[in-house]
Biopython code that builds the backbone (N, CA, C, O; Angstrom):
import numpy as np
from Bio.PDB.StructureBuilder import StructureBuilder

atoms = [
    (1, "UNK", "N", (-54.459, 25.160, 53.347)),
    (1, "UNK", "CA", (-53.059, 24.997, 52.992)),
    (1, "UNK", "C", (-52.720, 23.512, 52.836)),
    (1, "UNK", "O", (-52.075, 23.058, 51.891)),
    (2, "UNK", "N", (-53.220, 22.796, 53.859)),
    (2, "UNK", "CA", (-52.882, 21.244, 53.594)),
    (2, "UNK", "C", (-53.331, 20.733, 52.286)),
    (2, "UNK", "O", (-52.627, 20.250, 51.399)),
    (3, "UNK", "N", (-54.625, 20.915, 52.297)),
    (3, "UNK", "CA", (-55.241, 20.218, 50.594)),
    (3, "UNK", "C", (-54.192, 20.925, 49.641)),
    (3, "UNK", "O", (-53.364, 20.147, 49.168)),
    (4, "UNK", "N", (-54.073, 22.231, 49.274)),
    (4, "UNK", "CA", (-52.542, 22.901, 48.174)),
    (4, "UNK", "C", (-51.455, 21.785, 48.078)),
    (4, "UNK", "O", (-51.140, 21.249, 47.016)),
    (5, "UNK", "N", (-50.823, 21.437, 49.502)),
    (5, "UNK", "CA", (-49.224, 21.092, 49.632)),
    (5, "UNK", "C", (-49.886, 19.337, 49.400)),
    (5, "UNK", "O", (-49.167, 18.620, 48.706)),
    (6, "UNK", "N", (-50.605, 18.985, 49.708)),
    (6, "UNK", "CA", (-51.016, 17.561, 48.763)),
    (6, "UNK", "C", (-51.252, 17.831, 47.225)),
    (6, "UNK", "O", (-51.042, 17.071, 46.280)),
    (7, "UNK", "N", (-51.597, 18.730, 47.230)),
    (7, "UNK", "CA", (-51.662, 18.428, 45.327)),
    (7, "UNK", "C", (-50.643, 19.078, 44.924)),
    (7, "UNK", "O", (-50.565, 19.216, 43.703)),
    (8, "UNK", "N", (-49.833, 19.525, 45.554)),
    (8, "UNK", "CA", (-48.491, 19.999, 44.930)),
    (8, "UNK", "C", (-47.702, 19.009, 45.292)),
    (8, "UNK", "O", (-46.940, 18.742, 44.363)),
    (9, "UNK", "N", (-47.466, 18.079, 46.578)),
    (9, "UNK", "CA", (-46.821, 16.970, 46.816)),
    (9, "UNK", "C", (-46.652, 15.782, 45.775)),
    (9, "UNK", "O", (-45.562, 15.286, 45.491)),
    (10, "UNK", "N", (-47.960, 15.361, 45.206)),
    (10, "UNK", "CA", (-48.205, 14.686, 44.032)),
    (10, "UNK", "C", (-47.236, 14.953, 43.124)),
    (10, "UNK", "O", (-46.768, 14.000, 42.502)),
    (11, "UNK", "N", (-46.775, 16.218, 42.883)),
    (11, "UNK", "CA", (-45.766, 16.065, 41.936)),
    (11, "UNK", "C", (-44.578, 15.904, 41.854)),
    (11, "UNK", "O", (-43.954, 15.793, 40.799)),
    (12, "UNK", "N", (-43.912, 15.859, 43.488)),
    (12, "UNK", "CA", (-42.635, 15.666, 43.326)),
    (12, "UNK", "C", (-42.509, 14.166, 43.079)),
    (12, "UNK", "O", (-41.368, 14.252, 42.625)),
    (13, "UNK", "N", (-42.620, 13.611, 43.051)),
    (13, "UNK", "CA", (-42.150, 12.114, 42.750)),
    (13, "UNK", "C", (-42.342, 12.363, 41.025)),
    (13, "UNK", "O", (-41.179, 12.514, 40.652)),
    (14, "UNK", "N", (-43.071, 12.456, 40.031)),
    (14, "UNK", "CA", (-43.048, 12.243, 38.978)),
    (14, "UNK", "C", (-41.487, 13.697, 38.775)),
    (14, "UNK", "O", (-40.764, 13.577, 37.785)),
    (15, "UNK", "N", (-41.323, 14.389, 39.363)),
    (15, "UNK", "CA", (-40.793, 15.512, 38.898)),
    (15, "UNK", "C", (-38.877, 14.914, 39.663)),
    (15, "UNK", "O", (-37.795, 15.000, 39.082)),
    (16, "UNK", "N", (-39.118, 14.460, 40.833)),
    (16, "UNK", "CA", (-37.728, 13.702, 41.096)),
    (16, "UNK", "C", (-37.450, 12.271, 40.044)),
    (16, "UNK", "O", (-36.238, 12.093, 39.921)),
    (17, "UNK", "N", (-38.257, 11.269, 39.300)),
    (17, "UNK", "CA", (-37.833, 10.354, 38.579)),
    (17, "UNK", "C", (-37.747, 11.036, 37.278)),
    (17, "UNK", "O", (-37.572, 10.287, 36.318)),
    (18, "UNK", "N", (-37.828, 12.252, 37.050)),
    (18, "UNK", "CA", (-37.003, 12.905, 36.075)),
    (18, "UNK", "C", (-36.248, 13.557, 36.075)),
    (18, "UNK", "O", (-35.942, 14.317, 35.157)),
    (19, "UNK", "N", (-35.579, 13.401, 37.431)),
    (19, "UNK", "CA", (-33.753, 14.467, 37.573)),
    (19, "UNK", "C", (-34.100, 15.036, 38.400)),
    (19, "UNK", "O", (-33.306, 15.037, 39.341)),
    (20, "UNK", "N", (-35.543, 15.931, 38.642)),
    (20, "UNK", "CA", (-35.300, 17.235, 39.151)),
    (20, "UNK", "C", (-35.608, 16.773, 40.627)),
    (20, "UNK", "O", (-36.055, 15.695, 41.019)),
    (21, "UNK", "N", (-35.183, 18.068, 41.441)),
    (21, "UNK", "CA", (-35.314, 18.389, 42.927)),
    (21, "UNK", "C", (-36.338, 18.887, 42.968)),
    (21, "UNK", "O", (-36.327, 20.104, 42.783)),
    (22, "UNK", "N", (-37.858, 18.132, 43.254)),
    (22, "UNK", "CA", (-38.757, 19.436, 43.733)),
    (22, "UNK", "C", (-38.375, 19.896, 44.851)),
    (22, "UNK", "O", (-37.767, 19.446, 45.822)),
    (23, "UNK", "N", (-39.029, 21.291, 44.433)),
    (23, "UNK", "CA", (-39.193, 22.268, 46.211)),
    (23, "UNK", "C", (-40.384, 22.907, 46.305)),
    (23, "UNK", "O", (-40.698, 23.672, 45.393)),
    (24, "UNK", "N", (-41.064, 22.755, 47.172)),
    (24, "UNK", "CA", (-42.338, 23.630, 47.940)),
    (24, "UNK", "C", (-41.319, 24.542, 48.514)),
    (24, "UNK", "O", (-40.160, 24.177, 48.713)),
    (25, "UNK", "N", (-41.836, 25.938, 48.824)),
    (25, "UNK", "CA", (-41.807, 26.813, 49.755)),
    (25, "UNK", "C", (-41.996, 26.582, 51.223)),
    (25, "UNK", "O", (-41.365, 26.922, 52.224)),
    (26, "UNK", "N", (-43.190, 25.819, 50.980)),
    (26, "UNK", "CA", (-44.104, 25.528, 52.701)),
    (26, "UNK", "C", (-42.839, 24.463, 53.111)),
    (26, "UNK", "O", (-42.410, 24.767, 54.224)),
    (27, "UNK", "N", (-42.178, 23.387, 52.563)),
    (27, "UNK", "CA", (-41.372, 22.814, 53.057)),
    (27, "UNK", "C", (-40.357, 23.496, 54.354)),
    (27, "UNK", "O", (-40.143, 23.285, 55.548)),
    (28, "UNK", "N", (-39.930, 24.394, 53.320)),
    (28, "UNK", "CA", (-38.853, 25.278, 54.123)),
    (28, "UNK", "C", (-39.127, 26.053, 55.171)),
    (28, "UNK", "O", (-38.594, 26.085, 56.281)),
    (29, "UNK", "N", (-40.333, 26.907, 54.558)),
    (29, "UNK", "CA", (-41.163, 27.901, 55.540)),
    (29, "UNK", "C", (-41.813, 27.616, 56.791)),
    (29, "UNK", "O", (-42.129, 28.533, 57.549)),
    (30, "UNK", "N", (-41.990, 26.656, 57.004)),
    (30, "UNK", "CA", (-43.024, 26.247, 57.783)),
    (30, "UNK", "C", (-41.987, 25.459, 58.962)),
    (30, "UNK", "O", (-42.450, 25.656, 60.086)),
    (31, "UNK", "N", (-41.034, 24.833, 58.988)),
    (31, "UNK", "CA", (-40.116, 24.567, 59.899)),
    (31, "UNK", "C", (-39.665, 25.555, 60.607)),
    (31, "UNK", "O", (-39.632, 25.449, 61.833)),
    (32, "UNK", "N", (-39.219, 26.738, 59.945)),
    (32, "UNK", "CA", (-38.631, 28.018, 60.140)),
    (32, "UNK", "C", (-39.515, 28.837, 60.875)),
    (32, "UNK", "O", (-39.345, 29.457, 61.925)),
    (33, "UNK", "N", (-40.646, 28.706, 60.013)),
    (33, "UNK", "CA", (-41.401, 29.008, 61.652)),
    (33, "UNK", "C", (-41.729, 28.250, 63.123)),
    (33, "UNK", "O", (-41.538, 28.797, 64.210)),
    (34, "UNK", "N", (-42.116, 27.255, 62.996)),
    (34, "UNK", "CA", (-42.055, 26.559, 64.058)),
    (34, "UNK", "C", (-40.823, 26.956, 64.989)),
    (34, "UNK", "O", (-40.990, 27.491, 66.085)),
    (35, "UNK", "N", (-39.578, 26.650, 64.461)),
    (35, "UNK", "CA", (-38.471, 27.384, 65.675)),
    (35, "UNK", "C", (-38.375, 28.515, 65.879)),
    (35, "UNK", "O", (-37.651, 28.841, 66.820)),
    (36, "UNK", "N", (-38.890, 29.315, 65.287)),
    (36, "UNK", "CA", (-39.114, 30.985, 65.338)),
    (36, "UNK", "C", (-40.418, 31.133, 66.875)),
    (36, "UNK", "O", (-40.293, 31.889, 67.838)),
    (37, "UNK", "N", (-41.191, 30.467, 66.700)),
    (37, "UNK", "CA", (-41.750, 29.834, 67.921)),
    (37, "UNK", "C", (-43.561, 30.854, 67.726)),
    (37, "UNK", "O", (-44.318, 31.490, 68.459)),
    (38, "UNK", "N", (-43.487, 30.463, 66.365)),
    (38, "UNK", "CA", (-44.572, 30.900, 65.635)),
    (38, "UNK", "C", (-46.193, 30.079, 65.309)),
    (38, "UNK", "O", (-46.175, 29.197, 64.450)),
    (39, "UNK", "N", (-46.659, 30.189, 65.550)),
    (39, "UNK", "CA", (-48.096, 29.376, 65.944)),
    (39, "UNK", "C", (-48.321, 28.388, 64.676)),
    (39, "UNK", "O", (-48.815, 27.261, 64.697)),
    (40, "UNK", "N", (-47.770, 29.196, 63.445)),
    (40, "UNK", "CA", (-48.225, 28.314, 62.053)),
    (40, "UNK", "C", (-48.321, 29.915, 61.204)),
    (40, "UNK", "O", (-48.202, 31.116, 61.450)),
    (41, "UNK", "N", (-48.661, 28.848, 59.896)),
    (41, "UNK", "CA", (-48.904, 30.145, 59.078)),
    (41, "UNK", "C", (-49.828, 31.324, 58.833)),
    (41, "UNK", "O", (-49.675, 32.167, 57.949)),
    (42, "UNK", "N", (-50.674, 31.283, 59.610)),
    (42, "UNK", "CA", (-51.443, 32.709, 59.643)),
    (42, "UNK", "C", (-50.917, 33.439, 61.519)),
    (42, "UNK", "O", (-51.762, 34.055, 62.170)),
    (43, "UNK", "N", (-49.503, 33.209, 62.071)),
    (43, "UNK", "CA", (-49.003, 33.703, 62.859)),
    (43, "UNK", "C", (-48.273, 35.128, 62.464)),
    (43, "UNK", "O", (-47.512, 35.163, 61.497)),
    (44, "UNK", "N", (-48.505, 36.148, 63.152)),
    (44, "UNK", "CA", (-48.394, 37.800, 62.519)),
    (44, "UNK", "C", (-46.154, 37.387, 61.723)),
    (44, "UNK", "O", (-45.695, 37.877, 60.691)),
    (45, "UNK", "N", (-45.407, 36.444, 62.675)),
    (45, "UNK", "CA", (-44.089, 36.487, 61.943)),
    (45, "UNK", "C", (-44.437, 35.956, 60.462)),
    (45, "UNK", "O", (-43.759, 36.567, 59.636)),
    (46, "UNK", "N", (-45.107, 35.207, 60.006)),
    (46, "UNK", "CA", (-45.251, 34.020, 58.317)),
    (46, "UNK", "C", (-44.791, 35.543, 58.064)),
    (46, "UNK", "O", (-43.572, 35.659, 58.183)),
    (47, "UNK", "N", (-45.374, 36.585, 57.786)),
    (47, "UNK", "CA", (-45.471, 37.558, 56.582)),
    (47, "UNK", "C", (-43.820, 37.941, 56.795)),
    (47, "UNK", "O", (-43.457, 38.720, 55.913)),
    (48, "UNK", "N", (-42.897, 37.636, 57.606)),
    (48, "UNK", "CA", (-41.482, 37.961, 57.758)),
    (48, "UNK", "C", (-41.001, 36.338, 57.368)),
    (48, "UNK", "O", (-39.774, 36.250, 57.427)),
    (49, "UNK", "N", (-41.644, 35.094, 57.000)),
    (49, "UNK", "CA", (-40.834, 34.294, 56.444)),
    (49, "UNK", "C", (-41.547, 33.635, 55.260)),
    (49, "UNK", "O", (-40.742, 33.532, 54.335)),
    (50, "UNK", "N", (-42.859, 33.106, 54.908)),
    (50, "UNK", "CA", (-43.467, 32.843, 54.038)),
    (50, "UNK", "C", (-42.727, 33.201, 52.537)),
    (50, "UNK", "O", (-41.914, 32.629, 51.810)),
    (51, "UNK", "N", (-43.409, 34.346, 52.507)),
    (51, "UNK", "CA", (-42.750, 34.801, 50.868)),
    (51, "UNK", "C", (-41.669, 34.861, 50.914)),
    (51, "UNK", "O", (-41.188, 34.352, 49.901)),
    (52, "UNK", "N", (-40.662, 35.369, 51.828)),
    (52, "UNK", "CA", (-39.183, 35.663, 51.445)),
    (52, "UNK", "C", (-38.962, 34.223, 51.596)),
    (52, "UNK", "O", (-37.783, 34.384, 51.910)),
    (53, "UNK", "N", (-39.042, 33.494, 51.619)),
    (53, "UNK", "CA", (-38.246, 31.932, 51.774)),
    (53, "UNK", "C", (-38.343, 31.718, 50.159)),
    (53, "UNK", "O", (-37.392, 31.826, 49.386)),
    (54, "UNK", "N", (-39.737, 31.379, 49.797)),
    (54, "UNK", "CA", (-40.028, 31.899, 48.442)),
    (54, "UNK", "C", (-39.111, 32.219, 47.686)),
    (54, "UNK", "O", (-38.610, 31.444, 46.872)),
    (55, "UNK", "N", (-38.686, 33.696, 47.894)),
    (55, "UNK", "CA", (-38.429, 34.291, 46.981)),
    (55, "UNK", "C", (-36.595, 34.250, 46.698)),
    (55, "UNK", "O", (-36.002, 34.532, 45.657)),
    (56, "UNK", "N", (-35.894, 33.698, 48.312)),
    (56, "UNK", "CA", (-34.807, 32.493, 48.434)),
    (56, "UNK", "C", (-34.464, 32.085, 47.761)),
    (56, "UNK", "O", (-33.463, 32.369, 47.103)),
    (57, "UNK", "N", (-35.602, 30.757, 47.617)),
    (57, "UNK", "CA", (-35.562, 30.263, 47.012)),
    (57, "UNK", "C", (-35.427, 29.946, 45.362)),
    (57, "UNK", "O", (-35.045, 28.936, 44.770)),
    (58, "UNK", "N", (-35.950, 31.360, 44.842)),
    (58, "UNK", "CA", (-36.206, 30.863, 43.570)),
    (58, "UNK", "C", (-34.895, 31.791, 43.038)),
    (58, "UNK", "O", (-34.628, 32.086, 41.872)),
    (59, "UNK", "N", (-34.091, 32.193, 44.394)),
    (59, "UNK", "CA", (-32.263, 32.416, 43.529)),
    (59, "UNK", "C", (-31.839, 30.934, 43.490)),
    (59, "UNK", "O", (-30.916, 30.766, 42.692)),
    (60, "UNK", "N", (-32.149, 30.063, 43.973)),
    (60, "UNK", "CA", (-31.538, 29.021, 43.539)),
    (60, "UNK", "C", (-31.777, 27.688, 42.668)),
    (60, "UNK", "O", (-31.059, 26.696, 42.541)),
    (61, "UNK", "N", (-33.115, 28.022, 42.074)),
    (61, "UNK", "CA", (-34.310, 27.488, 41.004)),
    (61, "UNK", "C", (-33.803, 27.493, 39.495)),
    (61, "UNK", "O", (-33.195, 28.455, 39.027)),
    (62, "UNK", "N", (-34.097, 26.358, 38.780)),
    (62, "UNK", "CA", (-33.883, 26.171, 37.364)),
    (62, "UNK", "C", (-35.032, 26.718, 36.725)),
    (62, "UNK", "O", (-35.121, 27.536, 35.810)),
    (63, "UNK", "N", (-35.987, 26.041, 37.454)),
    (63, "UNK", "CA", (-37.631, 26.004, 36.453)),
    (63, "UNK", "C", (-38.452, 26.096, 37.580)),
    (63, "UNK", "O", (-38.029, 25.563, 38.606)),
    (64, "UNK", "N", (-39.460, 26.619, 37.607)),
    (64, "UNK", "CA", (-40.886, 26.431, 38.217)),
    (64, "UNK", "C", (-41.839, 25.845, 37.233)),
    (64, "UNK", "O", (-42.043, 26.054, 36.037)),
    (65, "UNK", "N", (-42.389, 24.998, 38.173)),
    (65, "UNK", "CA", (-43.617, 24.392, 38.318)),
    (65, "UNK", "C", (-45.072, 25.127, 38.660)),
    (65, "UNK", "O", (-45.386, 25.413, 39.815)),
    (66, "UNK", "N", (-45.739, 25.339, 37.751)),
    (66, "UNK", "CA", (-46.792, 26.876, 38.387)),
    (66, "UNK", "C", (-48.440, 25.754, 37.943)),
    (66, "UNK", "O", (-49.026, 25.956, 36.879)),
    (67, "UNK", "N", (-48.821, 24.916, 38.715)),
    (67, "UNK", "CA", (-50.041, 24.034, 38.780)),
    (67, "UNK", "C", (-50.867, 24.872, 38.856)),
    (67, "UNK", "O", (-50.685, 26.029, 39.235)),
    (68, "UNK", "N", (-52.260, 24.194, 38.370)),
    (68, "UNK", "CA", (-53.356, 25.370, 38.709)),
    (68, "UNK", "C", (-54.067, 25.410, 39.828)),
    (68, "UNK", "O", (-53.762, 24.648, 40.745)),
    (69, "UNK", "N", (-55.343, 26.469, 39.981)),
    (69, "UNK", "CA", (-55.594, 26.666, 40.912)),
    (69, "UNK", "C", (-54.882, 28.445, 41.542)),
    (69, "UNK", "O", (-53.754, 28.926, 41.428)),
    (70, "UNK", "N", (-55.992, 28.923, 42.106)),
    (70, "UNK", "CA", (-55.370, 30.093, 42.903)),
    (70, "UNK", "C", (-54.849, 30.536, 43.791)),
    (70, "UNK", "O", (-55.370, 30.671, 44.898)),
    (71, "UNK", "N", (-53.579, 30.892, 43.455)),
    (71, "UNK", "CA", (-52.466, 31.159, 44.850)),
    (71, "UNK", "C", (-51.684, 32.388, 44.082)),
    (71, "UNK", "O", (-51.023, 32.415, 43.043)),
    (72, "UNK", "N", (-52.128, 33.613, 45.259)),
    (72, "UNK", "CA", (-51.725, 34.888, 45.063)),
    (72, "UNK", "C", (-50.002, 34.765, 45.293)),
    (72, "UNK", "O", (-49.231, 35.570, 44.769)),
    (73, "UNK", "N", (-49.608, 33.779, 46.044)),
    (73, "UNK", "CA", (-48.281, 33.338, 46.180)),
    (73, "UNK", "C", (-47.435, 32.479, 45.673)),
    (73, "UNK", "O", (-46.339, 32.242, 46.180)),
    (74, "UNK", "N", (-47.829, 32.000, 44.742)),
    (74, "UNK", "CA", (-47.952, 30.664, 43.540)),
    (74, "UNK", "C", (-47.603, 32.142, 42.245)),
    (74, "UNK", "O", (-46.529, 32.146, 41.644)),
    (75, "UNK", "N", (-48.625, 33.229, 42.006)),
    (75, "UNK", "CA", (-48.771, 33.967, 41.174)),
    (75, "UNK", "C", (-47.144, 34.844, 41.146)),
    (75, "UNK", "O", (-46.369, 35.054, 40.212)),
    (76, "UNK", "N", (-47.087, 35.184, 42.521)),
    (76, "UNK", "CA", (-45.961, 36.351, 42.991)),
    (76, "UNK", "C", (-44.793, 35.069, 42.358)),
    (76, "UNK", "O", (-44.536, 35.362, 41.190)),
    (77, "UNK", "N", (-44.260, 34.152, 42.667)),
    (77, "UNK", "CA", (-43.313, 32.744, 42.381)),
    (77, "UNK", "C", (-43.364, 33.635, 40.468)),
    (77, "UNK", "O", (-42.665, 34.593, 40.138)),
    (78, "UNK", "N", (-44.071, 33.138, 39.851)),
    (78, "UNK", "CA", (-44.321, 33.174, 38.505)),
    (78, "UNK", "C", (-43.553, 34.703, 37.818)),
    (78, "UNK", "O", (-42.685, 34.805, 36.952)),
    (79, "UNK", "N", (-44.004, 35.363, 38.308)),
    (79, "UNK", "CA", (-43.300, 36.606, 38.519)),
    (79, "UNK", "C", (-42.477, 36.964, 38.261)),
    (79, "UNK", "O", (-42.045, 37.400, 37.194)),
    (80, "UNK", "N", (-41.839, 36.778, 39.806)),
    (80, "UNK", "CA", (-40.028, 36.521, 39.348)),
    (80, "UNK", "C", (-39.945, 35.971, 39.347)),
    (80, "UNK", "O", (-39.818, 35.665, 40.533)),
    (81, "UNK", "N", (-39.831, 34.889, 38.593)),
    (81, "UNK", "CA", (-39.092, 33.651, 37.876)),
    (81, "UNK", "C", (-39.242, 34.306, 36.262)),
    (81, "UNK", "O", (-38.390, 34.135, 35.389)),
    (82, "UNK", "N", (-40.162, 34.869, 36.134)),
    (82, "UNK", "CA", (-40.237, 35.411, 34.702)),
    (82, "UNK", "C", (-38.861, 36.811, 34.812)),
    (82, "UNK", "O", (-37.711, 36.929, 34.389)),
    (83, "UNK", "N", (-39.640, 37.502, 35.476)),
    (83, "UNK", "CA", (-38.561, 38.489, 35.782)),
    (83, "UNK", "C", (-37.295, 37.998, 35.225)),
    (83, "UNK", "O", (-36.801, 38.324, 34.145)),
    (84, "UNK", "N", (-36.794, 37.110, 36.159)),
    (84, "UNK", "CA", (-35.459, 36.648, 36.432)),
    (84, "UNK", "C", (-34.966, 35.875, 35.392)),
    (84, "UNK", "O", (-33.769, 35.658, 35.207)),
    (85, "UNK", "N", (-36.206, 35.307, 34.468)),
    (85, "UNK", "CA", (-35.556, 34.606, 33.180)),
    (85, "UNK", "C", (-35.327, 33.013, 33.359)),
    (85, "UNK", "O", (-34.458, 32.318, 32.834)),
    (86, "UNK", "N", (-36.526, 32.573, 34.400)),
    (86, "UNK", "CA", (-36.178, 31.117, 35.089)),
    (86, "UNK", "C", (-37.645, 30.657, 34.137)),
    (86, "UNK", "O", (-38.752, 31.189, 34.224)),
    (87, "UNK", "N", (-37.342, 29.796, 33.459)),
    (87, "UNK", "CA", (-38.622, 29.004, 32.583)),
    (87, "UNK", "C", (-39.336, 28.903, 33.821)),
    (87, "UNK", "O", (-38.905, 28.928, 34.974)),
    (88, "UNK", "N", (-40.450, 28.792, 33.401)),
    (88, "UNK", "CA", (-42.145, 28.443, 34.087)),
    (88, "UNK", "C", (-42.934, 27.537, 32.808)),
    (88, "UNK", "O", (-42.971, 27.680, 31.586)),
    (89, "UNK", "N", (-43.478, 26.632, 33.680)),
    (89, "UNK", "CA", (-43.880, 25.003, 33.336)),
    (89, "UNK", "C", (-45.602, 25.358, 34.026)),
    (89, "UNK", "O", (-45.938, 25.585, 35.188)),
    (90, "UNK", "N", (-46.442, 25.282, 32.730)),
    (90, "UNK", "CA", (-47.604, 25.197, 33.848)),
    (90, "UNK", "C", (-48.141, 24.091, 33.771)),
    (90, "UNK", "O", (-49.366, 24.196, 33.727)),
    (91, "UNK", "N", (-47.723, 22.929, 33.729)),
    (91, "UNK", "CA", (-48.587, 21.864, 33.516)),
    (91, "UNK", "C", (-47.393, 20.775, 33.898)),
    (91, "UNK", "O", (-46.280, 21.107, 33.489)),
    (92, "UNK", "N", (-47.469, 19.519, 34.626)),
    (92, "UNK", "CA", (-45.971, 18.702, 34.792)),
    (92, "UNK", "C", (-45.996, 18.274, 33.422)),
    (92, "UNK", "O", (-44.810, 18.193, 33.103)),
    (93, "UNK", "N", (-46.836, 17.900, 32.269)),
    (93, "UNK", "CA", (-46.083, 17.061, 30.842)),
    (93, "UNK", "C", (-45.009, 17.927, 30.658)),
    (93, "UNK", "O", (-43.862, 17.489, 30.754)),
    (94, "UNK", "N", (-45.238, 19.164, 30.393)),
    (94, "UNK", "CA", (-44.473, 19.914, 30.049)),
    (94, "UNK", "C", (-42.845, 20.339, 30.534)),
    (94, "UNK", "O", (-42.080, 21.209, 30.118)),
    (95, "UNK", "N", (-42.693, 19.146, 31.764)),
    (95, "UNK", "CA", (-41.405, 20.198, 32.474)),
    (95, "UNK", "C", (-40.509, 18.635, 32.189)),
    (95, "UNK", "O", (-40.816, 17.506, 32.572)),
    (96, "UNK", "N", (-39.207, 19.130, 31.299)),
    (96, "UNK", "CA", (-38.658, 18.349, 30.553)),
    (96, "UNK", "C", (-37.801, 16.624, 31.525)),
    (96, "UNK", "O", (-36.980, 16.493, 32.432)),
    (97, "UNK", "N", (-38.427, 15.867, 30.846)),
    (97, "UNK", "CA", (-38.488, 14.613, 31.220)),
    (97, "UNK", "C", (-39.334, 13.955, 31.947)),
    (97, "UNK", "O", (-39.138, 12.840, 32.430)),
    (98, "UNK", "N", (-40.585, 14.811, 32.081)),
    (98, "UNK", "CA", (-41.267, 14.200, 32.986)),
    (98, "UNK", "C", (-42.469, 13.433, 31.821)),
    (98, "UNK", "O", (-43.226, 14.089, 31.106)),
    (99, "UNK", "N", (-42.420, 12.400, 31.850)),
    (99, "UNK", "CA", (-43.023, 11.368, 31.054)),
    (99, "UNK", "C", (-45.112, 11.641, 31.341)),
    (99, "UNK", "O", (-45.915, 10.896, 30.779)),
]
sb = StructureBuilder()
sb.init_structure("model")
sb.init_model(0)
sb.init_chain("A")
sb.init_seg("    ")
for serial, (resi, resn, name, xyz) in enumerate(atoms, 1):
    if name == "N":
        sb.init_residue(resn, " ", resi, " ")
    sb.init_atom(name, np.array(xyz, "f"), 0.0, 1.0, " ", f" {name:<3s}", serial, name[0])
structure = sb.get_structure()
């Protein structure tokens, strides 16, 4: 999980000097567990906050960011955001203003 949220970290800075707010999931998720008083993320509560933070989240999302690499939870994100009619960016050139 750490090596993921570093190469997904990498992008918020190019993705904030073009307007946007990045958001990780794990940002949110992972605090929320800790006060939940949860060991980390393979603790039996994640599967009661992990994805649904996620999925929270992406009611309040313009665009996703969908980098490569395999993440069955990265995949589920893509999803609904399609579902829902929220553009999906798979590459950062592509997600508007990012130079």
């Amino acid at each position: 999980m750490r090596r993921n949220l570093d190469r997904l970290e990498e992008a918020a800075w190019p993705l904030f000097e073009a307007g946007h707010i990045p958001m990780i999931g794990e940002w949110v998720a992972l605090p929320v567990l800790a006060s939940a008083g949860a060991s980390g993320p393979t603790d039996p509560l994640a599967g009661k906050v992990m994805y649904p933070v996620a999925h929270r989240l992406l009611q309040r999302c313009d665009a996703v960011l969908r980098l490569p690499g395999e993440s069955r939870g990265a995949d589920q994100d893509v999803a609904i955001a399609r579902e829902r009619g929220i553009p999906v960016s798979t590459a950062l050139r592509d997600v508007p203003g990012v130079a």
